[in-house]
C-alpha positions as CSV (number, residue, x, y, z in Angstrom):
1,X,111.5,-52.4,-28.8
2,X,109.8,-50.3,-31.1
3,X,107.3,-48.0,-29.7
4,X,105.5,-44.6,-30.7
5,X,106.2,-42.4,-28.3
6,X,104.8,-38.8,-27.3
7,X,107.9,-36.9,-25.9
8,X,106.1,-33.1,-25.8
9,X,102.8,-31.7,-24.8
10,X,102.7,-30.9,-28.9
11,X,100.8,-32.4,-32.1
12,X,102.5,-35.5,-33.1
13,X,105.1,-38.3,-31.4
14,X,108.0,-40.0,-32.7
15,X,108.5,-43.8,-33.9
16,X,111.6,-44.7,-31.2
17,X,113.6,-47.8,-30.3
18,X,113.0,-48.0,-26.5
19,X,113.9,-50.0,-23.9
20,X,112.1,-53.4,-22.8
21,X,110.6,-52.6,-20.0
22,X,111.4,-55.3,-17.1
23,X,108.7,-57.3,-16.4
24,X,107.8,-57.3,-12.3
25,X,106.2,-60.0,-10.3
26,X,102.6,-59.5,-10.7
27,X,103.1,-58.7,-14.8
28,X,102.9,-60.5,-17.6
29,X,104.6,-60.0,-21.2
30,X,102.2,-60.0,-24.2
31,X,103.6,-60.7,-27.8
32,X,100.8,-58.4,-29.1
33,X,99.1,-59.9,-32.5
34,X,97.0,-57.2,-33.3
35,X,96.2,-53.5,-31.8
36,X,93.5,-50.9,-32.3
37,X,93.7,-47.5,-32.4
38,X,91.6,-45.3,-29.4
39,X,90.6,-42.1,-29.7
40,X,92.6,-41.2,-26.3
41,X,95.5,-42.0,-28.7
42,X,94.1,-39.5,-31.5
43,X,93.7,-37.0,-29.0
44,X,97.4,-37.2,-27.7
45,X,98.6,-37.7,-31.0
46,X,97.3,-34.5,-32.1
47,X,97.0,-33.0,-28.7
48,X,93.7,-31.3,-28.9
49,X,91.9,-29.7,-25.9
50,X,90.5,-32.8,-24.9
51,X,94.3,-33.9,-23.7
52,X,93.9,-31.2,-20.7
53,X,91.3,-34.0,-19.5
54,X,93.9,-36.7,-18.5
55,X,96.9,-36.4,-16.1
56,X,99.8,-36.9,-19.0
57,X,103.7,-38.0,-18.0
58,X,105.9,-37.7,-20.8
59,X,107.7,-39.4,-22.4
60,X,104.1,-41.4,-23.1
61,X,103.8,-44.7,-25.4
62,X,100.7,-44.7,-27.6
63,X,98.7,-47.6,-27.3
64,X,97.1,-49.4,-24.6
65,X,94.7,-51.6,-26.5
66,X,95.8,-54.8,-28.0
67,X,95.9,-58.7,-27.9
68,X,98.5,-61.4,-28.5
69,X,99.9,-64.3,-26.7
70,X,101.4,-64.0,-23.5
71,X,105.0,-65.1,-23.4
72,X,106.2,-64.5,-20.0
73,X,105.1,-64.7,-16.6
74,X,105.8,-62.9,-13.6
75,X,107.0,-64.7,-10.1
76,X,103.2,-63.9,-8.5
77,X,101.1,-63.6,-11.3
78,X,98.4,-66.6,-10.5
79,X,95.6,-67.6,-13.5
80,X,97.4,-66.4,-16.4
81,X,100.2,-69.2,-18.6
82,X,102.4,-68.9,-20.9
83,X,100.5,-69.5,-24.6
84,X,97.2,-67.7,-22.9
85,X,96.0,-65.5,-25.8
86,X,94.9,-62.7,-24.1
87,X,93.4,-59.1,-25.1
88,X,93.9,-55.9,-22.6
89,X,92.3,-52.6,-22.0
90,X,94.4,-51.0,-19.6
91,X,92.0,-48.5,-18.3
92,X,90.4,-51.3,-16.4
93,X,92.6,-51.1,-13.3
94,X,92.3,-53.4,-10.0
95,X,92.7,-49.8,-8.0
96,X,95.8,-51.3,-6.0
């Protein structure tokens, strides 16, 4: 897949073919139909001071705000079927 990726703790990141991440039991893949840009991703992006503020492990895909359709379900996921449009904010965490 084709994600942007921060590699360095340096101004910019780089549009790289990665690989598909494997989806585990209690995740669900999301054909994403539309994303936003957040200003944590500016700040990465251009890695201004404010970056010092979160705990960073590189190499880093941009982007964590989106919707689309989910098209795969994991083994335990319960509530959540394939053709579900979704959106996600994942700095909304269950804490596990």
């Amino acid at each position: 897949m084709r994600a942007l990726v921060k590699t360095e703790p340096v101004p910019g990141a780089a549009l790289l073919d990665i690989d598909t991440p494997r989806l585990q039991s209690d995740e669900v893949k999301v054909e994403v139909k539309a994303g936003a840009i957040c200003g944590t991703d500016i700040h990465f992006y251009h890695w201004d001071p404010a970056s010092a503020n979160f705990p960073v492990r590189f190499p880093l895909v941009l982007g964590h705000e989106y919707a689309g359709d989910v098209v795969e379900v994991g083994a335990g996921v319960r509530g959540i079927a394939v053709g579900d449009s979704v959106s996600v904010e994942t700095h909304i965490t269950c804490s596990a």
